[in-house]
Kinemage of the C-alpha trace (Angstrom):
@kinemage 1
@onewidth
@group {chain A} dominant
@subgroup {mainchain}
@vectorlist {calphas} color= white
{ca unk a 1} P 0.000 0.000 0.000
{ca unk a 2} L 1.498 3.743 -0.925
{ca unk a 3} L 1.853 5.552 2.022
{ca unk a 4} L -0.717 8.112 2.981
{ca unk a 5} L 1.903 11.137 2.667
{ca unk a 6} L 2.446 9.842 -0.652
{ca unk a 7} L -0.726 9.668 -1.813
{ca unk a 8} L -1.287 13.029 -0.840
{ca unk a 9} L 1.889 14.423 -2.479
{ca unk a 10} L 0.968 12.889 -5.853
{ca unk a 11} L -2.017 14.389 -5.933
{ca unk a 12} L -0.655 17.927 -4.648
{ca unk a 13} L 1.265 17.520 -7.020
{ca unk a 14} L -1.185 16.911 -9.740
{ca unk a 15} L -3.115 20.383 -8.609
{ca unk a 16} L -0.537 22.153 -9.273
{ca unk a 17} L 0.328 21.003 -12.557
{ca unk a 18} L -3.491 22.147 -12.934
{ca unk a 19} L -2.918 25.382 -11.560
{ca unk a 20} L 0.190 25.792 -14.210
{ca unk a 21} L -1.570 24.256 -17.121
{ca unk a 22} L -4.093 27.242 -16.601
{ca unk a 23} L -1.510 29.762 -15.979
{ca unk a 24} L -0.109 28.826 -19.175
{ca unk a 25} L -3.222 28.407 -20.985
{ca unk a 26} L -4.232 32.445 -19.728
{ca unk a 27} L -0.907 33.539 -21.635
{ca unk a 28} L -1.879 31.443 -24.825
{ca unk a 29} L -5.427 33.037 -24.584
{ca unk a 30} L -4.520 34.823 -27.888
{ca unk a 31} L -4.045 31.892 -29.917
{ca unk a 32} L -7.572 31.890 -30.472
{ca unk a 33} L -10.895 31.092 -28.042
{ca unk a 34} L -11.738 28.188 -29.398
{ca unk a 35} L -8.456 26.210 -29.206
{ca unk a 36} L -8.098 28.010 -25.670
{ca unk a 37} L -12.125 26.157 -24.577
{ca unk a 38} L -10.819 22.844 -26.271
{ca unk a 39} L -8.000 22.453 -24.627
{ca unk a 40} L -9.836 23.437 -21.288
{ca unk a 41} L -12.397 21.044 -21.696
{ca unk a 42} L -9.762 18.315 -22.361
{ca unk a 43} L -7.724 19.119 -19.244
{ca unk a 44} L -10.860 19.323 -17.160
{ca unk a 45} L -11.651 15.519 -18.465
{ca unk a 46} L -8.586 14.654 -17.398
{ca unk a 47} L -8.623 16.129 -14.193
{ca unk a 48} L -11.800 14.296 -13.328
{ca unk a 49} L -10.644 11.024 -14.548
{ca unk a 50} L -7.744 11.125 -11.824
{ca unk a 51} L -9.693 12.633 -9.270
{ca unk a 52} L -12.241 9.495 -10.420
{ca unk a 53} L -8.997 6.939 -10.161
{ca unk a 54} L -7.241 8.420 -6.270
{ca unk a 55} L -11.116 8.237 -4.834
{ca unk a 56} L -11.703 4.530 -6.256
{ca unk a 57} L -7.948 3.311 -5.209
{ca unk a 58} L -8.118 4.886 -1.957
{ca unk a 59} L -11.927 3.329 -0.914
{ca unk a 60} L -10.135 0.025 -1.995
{ca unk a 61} L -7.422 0.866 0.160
{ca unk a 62} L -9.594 1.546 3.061
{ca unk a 63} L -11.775 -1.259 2.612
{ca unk a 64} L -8.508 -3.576 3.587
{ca unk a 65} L -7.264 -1.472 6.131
{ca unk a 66} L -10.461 -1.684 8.112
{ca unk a 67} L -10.417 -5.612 7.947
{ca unk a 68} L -7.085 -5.591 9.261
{ca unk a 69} L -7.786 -3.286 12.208
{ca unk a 70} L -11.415 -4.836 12.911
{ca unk a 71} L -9.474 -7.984 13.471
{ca unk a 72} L -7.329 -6.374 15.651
{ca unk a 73} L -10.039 -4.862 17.652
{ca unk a 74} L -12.061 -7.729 17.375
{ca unk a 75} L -8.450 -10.092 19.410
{ca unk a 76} L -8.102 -6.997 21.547
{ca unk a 77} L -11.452 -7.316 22.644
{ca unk a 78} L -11.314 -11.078 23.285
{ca unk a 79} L -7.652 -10.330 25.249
{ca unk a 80} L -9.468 -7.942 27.322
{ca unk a 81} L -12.115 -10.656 28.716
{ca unk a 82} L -9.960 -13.251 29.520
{ca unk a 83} L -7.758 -10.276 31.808
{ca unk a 84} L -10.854 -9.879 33.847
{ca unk a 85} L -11.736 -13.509 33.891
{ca unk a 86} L -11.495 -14.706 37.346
{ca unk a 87} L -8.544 -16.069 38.883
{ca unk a 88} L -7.637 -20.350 39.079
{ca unk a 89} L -7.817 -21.556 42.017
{ca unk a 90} L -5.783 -24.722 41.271
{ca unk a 91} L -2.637 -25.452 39.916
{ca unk a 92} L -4.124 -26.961 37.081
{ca unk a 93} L -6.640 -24.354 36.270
{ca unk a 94} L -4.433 -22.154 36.187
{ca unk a 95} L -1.968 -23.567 34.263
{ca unk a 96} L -4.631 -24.343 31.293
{ca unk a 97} L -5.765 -20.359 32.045
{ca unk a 98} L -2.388 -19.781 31.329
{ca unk a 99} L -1.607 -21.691 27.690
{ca unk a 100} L -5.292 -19.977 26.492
{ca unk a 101} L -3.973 -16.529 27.574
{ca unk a 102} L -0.674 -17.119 25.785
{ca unk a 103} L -2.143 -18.616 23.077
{ca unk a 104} L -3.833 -15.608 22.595
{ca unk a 105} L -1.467 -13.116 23.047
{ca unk a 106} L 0.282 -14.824 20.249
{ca unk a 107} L -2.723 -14.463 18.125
{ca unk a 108} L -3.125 -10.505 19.334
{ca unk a 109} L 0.859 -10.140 18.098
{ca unk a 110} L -0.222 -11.560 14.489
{ca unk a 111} L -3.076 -8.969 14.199
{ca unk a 112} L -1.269 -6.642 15.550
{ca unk a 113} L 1.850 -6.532 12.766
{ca unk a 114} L -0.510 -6.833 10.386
{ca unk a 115} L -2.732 -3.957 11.186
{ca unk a 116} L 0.202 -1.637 12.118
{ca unk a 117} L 1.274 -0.203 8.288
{ca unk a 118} L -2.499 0.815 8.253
{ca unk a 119} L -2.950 2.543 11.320
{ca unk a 120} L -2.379 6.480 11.020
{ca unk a 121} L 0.364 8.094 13.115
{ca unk a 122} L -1.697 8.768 16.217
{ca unk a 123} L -2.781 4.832 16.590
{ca unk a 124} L 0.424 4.169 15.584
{ca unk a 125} L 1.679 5.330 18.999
{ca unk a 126} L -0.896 3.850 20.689
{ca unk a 127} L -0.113 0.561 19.472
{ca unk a 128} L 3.545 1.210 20.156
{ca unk a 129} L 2.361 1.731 23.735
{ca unk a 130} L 0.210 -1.474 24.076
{ca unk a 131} L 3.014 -3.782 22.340
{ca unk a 132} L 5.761 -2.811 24.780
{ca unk a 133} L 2.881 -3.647 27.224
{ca unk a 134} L 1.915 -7.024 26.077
{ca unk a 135} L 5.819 -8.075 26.338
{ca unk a 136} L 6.050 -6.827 29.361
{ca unk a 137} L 3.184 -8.863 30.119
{ca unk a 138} L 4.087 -12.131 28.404
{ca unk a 139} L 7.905 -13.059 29.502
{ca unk a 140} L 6.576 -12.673 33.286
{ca unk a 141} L 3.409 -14.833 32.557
{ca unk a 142} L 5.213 -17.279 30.505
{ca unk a 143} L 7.372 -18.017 33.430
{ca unk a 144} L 5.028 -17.546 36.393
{ca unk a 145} L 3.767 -21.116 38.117
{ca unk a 146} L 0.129 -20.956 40.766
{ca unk a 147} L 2.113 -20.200 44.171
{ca unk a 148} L 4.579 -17.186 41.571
{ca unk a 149} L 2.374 -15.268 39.947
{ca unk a 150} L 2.490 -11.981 41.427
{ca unk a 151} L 4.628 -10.409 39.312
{ca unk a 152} L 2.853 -11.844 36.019
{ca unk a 153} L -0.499 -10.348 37.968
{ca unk a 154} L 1.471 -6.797 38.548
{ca unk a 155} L 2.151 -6.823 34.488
{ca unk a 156} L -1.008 -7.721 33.938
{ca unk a 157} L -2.754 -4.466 36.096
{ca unk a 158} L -0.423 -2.214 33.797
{ca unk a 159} L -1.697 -4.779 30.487
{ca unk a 160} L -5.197 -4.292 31.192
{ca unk a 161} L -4.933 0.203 31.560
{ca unk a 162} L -3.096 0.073 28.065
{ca unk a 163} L -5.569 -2.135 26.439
{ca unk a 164} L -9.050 -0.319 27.908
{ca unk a 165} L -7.167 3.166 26.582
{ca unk a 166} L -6.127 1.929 23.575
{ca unk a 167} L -10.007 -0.052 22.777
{ca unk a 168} L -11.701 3.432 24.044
{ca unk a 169} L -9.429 5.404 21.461
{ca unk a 170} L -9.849 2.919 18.598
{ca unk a 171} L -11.983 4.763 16.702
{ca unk a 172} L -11.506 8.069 17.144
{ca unk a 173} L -8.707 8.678 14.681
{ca unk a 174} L -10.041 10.653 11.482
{ca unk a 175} L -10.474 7.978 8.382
{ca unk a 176} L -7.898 8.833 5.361
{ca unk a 177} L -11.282 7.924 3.618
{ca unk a 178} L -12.826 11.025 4.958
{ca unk a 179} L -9.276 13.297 4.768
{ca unk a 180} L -9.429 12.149 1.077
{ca unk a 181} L -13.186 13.007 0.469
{ca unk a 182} L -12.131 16.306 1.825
{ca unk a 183} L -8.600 16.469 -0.360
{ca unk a 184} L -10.404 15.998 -3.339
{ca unk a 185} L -13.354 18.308 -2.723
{ca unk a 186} L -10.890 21.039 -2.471
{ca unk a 187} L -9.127 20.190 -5.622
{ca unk a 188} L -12.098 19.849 -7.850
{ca unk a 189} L -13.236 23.298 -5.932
{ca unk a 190} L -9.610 24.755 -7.263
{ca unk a 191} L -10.300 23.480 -10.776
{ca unk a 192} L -14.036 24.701 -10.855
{ca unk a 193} L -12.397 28.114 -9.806
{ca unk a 194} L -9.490 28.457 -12.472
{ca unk a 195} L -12.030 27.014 -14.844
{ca unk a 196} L -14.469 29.297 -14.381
{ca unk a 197} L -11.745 32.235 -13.928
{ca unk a 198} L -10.626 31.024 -17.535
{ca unk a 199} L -14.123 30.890 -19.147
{ca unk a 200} L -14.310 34.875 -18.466
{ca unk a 201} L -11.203 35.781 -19.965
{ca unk a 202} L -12.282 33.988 -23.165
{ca unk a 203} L -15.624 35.246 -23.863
């Protein structure tokens, strides 16, 4: 997947070889107004026709970033009911408690590497956060027994206050969907503009 930044760069980019296309075309004016509303139409056309292509890639984009991250949330979730889940009160209780909490952690590390290149800067952090916290969490519980677990259950306390932050912050980053909706408004507002601006100088 292109980076966002890049995305946005190309088609910054691409508005301002608008905007000089127009500049240009204002000088040539003189050549004659009906090459000049030709060649205006046939820019416009291919202005739209990108705009057309960055909106379809980027909802295509989106659509496999969010099934990455639901599948995240969806592990995170699980991980955060089995940290409530009451304590074993045998050694062998807790010892299966133990392989389905580790299993899962496991699982949580898959989603998470996978989710991480779509998760915008802010989450990014987050997620930064919460790893360092699951590892902190899983060496300890890894190597804790029934009568040594307090330091696996101290890990755990600073586990579960990462993981309720990051689940109540999951979805409150902006969607590039809706920064791109936005992008592109403005740049078809820019063309409509210098279109317009052109039309007058040509009538």
């Amino acid at each position: 997947m292109k980076p966002e930044k890049d995305m946005f760069e190309f088609g910054k980019e691409k508005m301002d070889q608008a905007r000089s296309f127009f500049e240009e075309l204002e000088v040539q004016l003189t050549l004659g107004k009906a090459e000049a509303k030709e060649v205006l139409e046939r820019e416009r056309k291919n202005f739209m026709s990108f705009v057309d292509e960055q909106r379809s890639r980027f909802r295509q984009e989106e659509q496999a970033k969010a099934e990455r991250l639901e599948v995240l949330e969806t592990k995170m979730d699980a991980l955060a009911e089995l940290l409530v889940a009451e304590p074993a009160d045998t050694i062998e209780a807790y010892d299966q408690a133990k392989a389905a909490l580790l299993h899962h952690i496991y699982d949580v590390e898959a989603a998470l590497k996978n989710a991480y290149a779509e998760a915008g800067a802010s989450l990014r952090q987050r997620l930064d956060g919460f790893r360092t916290a699951l590892d902190g969490y899983r060496i300890p519980l890894a190597l804790s027994s029934f009568d040594n677990q307090q330091d696996a259950l101290s890990k755990k306390e600073e586990l579960n206050a990462v993981l309720a932050e990051l689940l109540g912050h999951f979805h409150a980053e902006e969607k590039n969907e809706d920064k791109l909706e936005h992008f592109m408004s403005e740049m078809e507002t820019a063309f409509e503009h210098v279109k317009k601006a052109v039309k007058e100088l040509i009538k």
